[in-house]
KOLVEXKOL-320667 format. One line per 4 residues: their letters; for each residue x, y, z of N, C-alpha, C. Coordinates in steps of 0.05 Angstrom, whole numbers. Layout:
a) X:Y:Z:X:Y:Z:X:Y:Z | ...
//
This chain:
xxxx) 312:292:-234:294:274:-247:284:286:-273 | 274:280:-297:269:279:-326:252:288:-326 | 234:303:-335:208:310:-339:190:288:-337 | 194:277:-358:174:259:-366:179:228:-345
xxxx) 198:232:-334:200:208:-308:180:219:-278 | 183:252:-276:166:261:-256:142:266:-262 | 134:268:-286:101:264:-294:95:231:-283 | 115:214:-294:105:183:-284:101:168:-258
xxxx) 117:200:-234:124:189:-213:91:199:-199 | 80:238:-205:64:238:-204:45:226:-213 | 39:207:-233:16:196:-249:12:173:-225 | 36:158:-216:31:137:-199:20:146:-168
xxxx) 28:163:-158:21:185:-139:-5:194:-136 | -20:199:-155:-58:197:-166:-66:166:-163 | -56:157:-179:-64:132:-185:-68:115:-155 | -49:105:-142:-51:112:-121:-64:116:-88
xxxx) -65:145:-94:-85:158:-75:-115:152:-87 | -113:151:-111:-146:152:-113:-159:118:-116 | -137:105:-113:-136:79:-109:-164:72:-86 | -157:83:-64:-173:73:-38:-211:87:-44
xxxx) -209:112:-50:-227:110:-65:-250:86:-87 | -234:76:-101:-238:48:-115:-246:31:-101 | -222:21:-79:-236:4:-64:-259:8:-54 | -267:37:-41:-291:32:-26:-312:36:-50
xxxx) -319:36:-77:-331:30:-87:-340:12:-92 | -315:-9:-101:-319:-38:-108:-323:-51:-83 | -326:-43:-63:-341:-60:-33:-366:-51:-31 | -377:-40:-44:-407:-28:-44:-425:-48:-49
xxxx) -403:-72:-71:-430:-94:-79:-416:-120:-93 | -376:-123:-71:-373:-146:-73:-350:-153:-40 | -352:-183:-42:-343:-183:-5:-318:-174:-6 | -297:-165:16:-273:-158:14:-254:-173:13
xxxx) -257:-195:24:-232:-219:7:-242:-215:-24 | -260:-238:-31:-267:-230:-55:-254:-214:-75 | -261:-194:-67:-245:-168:-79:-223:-173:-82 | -210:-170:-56:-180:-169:-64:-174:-196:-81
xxxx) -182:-214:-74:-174:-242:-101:-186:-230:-126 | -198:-224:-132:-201:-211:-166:-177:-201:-169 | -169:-172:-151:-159:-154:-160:-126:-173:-166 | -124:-186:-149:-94:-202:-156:-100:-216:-176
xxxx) -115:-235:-179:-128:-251:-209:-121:-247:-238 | -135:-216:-231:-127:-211:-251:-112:-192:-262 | -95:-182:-243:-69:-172:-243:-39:-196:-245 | -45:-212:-238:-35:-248:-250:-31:-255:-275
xxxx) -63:-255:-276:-70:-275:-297:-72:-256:-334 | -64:-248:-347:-54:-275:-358:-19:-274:-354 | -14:-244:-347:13:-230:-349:40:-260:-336 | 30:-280:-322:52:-287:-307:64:-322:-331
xxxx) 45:-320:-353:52:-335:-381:60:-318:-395 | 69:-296:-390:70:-277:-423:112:-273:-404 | 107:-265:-382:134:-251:-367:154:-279:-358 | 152:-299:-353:163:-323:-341:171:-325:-310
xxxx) 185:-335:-299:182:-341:-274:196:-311:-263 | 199:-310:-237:204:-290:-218:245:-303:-209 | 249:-278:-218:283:-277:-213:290:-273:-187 | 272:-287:-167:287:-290:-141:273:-315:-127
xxxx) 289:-328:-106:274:-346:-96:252:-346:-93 | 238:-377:-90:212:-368:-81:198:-360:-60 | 213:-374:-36:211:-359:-6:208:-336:-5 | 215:-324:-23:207:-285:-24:181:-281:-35
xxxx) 179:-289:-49:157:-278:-73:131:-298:-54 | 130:-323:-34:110:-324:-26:108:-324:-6 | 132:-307:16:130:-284:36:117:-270:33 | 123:-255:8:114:-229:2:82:-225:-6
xxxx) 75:-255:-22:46:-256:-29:29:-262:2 | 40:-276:22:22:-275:42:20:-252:63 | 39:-234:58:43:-215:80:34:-190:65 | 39:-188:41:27:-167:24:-1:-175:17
xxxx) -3:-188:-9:-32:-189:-19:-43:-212:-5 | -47:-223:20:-66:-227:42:-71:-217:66 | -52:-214:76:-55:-207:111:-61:-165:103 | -45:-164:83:-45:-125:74:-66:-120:75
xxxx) -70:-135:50:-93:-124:26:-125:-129:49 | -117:-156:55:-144:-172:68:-146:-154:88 | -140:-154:101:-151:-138:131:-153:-104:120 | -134:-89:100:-140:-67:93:-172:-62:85
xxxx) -188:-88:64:-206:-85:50:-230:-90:71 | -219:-116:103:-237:-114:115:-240:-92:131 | -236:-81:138:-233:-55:158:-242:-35:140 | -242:-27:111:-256:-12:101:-286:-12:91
xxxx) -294:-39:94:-316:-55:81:-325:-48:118 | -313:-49:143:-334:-46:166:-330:-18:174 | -321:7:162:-323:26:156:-306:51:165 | -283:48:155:-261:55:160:-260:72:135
xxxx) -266:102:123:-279:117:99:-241:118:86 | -247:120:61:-226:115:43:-196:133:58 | -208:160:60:-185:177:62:-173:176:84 | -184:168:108:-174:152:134:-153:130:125
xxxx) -170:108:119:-150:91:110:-120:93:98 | -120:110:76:-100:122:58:-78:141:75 | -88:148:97:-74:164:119:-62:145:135 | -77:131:151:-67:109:177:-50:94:163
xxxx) -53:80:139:-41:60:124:-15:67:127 | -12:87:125:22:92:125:36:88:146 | 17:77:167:38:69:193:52:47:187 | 58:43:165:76:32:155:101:30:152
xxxx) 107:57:149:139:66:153:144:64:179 | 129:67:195:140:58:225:145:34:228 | 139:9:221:139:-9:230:160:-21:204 | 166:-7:182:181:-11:162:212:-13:180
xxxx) 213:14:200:239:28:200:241:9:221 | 223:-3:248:222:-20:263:236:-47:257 | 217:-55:236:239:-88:239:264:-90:219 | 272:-65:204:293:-58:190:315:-58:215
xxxx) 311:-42:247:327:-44:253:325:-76:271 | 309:-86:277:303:-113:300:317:-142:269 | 309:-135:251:311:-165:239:342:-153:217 | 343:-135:208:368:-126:190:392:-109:199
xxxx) 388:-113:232:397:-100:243:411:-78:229 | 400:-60:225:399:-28:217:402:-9:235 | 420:3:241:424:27:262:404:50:252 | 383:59:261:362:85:257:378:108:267
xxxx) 369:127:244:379:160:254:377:171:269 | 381:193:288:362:205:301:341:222:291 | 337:213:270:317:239:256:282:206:247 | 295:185:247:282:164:242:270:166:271
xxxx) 281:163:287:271:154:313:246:179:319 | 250:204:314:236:229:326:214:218:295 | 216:212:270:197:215:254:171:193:263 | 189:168:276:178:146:282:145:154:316
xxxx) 157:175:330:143:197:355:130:212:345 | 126:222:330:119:246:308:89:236:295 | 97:208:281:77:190:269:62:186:284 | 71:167:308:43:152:321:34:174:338
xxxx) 49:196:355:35:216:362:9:219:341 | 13:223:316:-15:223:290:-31:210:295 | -25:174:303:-41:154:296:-56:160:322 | -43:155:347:-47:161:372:-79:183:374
xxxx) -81:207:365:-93:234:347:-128:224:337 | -120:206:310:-131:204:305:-149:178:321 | -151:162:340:-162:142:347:-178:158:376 | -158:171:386:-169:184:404:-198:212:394
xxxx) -198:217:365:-216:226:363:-238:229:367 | -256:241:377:-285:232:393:-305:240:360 | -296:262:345:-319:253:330:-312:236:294 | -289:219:304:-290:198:285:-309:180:287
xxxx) -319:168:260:-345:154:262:-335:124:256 | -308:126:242:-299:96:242:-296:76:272 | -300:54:260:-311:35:289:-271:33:300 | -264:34:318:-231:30:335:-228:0:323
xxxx) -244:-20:330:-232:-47:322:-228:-50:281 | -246:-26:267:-239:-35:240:-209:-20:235 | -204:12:251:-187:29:253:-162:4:259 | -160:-9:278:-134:-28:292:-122:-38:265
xxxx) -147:-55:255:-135:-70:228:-129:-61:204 | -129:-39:200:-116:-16:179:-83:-11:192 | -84:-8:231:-54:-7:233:-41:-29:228 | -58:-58:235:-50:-86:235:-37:-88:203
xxxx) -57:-83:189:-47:-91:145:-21:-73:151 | -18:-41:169:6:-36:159:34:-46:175 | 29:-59:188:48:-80:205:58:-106:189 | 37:-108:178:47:-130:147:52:-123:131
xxxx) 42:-95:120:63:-84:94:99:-73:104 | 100:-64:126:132:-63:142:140:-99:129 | 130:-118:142:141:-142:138:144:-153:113 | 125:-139:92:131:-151:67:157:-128:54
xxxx) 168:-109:62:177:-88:53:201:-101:63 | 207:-106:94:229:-119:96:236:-148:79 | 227:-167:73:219:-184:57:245:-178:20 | 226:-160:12:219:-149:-3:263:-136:-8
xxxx) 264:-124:21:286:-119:22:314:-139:16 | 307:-168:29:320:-182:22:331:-200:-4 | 304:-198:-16:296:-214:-45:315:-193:-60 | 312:-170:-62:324:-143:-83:315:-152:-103
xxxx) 294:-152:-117:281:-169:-144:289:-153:-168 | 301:-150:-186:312:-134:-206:287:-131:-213 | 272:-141:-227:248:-127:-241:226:-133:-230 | 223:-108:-215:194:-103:-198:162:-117:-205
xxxx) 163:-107:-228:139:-111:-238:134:-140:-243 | 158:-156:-252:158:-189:-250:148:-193:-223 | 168:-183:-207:163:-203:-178:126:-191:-165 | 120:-178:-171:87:-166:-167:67:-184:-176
xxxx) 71:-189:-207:58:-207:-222:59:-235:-203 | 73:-245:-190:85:-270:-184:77:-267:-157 | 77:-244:-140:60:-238:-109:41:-239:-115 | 21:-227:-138:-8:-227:-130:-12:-254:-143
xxxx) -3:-274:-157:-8:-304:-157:-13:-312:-139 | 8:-313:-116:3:-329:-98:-18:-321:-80 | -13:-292:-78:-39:-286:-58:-67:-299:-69 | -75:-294:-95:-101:-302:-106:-116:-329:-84
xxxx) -104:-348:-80:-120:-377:-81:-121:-380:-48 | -100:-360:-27:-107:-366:1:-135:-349:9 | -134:-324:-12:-153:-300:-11:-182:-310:-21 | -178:-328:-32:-207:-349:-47:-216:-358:-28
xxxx) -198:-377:-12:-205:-396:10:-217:-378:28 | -205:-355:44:-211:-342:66:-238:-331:57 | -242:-321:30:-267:-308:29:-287:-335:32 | -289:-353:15:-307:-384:22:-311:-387:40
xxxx) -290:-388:71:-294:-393:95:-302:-370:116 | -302:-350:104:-315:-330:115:-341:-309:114 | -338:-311:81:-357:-298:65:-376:-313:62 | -378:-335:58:-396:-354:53:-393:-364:18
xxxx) -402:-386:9:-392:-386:-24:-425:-381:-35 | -444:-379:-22:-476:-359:-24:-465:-338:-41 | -458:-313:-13:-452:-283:-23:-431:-287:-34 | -399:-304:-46:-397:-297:-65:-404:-297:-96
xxxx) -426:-319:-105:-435:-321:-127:-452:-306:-130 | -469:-292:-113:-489:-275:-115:-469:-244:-118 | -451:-229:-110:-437:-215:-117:-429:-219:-140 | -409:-251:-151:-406:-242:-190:-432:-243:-197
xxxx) -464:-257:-186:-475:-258:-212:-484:-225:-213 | -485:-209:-198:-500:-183:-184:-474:-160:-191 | -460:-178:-203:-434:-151:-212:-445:-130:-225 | -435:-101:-218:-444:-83:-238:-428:-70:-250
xxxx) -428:-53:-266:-404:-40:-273:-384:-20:-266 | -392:-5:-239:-372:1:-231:-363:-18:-213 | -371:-42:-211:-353:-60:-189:-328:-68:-212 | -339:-78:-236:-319:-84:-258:-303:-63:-256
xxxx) -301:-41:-256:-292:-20:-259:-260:-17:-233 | -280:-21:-216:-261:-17:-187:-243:-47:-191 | -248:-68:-205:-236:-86:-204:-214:-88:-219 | -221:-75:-250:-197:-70:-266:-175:-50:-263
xxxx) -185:-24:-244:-175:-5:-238:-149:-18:-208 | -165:-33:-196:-144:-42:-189:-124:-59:-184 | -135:-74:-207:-120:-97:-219:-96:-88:-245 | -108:-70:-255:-94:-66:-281:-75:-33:-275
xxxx) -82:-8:-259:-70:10:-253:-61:13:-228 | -73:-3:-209:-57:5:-184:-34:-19:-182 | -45:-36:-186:-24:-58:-197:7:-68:-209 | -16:-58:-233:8:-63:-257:28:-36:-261
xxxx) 11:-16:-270:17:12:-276:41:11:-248 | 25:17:-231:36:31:-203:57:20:-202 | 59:-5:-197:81:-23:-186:108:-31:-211 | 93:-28:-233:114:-18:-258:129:0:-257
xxxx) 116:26:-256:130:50:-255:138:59:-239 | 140:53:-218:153:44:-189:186:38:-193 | 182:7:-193:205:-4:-200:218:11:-219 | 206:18:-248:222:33:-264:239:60:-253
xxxx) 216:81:-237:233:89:-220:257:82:-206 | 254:71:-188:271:53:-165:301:53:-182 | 292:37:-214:328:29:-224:343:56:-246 | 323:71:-247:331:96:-262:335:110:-233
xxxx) 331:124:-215:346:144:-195:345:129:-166 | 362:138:-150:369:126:-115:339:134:-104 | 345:115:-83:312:119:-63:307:150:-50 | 331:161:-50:320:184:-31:315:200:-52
xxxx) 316:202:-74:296:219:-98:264:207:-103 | 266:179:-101:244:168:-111:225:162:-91 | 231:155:-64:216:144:-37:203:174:-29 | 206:202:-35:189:223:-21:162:223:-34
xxxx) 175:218:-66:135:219:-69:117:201:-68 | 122:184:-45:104:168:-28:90:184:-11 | 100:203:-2:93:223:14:60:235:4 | 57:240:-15:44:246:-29:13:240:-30
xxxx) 18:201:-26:-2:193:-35:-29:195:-21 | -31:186:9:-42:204:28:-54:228:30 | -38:251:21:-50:273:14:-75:280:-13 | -69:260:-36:-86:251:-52:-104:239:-45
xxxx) -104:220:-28:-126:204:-20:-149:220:-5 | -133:232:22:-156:247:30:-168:270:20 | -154:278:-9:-171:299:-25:-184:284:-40 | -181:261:-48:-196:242:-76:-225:242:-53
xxxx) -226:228:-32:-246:224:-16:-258:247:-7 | -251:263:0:-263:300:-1:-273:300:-25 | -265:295:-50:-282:305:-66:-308:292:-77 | -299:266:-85:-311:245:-90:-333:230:-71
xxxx) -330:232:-53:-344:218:-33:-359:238:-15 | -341:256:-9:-353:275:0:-343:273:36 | -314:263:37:-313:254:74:-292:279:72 | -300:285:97:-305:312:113:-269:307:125
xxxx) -256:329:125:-224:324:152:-243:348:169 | -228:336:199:-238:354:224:-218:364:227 | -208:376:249:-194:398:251:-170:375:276 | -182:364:291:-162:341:301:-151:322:280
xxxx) -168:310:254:-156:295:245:-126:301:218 | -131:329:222:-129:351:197:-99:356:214 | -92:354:240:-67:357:255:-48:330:252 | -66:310:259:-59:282:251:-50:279:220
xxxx) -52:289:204:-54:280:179:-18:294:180 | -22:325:193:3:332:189:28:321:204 | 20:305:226:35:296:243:55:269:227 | 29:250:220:37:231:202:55:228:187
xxxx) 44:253:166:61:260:144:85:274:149 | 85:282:170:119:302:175:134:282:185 | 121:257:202:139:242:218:145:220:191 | 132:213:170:143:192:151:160:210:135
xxxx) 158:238:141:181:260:124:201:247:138 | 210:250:158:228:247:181:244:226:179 | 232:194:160:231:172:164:246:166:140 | 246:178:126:259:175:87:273:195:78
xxxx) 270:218:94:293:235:80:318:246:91 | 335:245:80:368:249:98:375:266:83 | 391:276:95:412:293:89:429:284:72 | 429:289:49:457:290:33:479:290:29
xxxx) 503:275:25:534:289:34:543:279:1 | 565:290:-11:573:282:-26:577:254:-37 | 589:248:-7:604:209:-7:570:200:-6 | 553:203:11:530:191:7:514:191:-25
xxxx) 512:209:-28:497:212:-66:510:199:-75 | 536:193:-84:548:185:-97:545:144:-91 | 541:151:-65:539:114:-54:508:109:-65 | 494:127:-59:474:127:-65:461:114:-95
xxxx) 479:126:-109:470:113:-132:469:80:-147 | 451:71:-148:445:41:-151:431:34:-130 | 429:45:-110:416:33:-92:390:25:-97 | 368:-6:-90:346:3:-91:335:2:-64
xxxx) 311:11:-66:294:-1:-35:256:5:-51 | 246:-23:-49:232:-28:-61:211:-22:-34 | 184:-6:-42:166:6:-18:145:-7:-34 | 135:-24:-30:98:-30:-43:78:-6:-39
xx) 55:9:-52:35:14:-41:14:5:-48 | -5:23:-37:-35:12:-45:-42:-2:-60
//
């Protein structure tokens, strides 16, 4: 990889991890649908008149907006809003790749490695870890729905898999559209339409802040330079520093916030992370690199 392509891969890798951070800012003093409809809004709006339509069916793109930026995002933002602390989240979230590698093999029928299957034991052994923790302070039912969002990011990933959208950052612009107006509704019907006008009129500036940050960099940035990745080198160069982001997270939240790793959750973190090692990286053979190249496999994050 290029220098200046692995500064971009790291930049997205921060960006990111310190993402969840954001969020739990911008829930400090607006509701979590809510939220997440801004953050698609205006990660949308105005970009999806300036770029033109989305170069794949639409059955994908509003798959992908209801399984990504609603059922993901929504239940990610509620479960952190009932107190599920950033760098938790940013950790669990990745039970993703389990459930990625899961219906890759149930719906795309995909034969798994044996090194997939042990990463896939490896993981939830982690998740398993951390729920059984006695002095975690997150509530188990907001913890479930952080595994639940990542059961829908597997499904939008598979999704996601089928569409193969040549330009990432189009088909993003065109997911968080659709998500916007079901994410409106659910907040109205749940939030009440009281607390949400009292939230914009009561906006402050780091809620603006957390809104643009992740509307405009976890978003756009991220999901740009992503894809840009993705069509400049093969997945198994570009899918490890996902690995990453997690590890940022629970240091952004260590520092920033000030949330504590225990010494059980601190095993879990490595469990996690060695078993999504397990899950994305293969072994190399000549004939493979070489097949390898062009390939994409498009991973959403945060």
């Amino acid at each position: 990889m290029k220098p200046r392509d692995l500064l971009l891969a790291l930049a997205v890798v921060v960006v990111w991890g310190i993402n969840f951070v954001v969020i739990e800012v911008g829930l400090e003093g607006v509701p979590p649908l809510l939220l997440s409809a801004l953050r698609f809004f205006f990660a949308a709006v105005p970009a999806i008149f300036l770029l033109g339509k989305p170069r794949v069916p639409w059955r994908y793109v509003v798959g992908v907006g209801l399984a990504l930026g609603v059922a993901k995002f929504g239940l990610l933002f509620i479960a952190m809003d009932h107190g599920v602390p950033a760098g938790l989240s940013s950790l669990v979230l990745q039970c993703q790749v389990i459930f990625t590698v899961l219906f890759a093999i149930a719906v795309l029928r995909e034969r798994p490695r044996p090194a997939q299957l042990i990463g896939i034991l490896i993981a939830c052994a982690g998740i398993v870890l951390i729920v059984l923790d006695k002095k975690l302070s997150a509530p188990v039912g907001a913890l479930a729905l952080v595994i639940v969002a990542g059961g829908f990011w597997g499904v939008s990933n598979t999704i996601t898999r089928y569409a193969k959208p040549a330009d990432t950052l189009r088909f993003m612009i065109w997911v968080s559209a659709v998500a916007v107006v079901p994410l409106l509704v659910l907040s109205l019907l749940t939030e009440g339409p009281r607390a949400d006008l009292d939230a914009l009129r009561g906006i402050t500036l780091s809620g603006v802040g957390s809104i643009a940050y992740l509307a405009f960099a976890a978003t756009l940035f991220g999901f740009g330079v992503w894809g840009y990745l993705l069509r400049q080198y093969d997945a198994s160069t570009v899918a490890p520093f996902s690995l990453l982001v997690p590890i940022v997270g629970m240091s952004a939240a260590w520092v920033l916030r000030g949330e504590a790793v225990g010494l059980q959750q601190g095993i879990a973190a490595v469990l996690v992370i060695g078993g999504m090692a397990c899950t994305i990286l293969r072994r190399r053979t000549p004939v493979a690199a070489a097949s390898a190249v062009g390939r994409v496999k498009v991973d959403a994050q945060g």
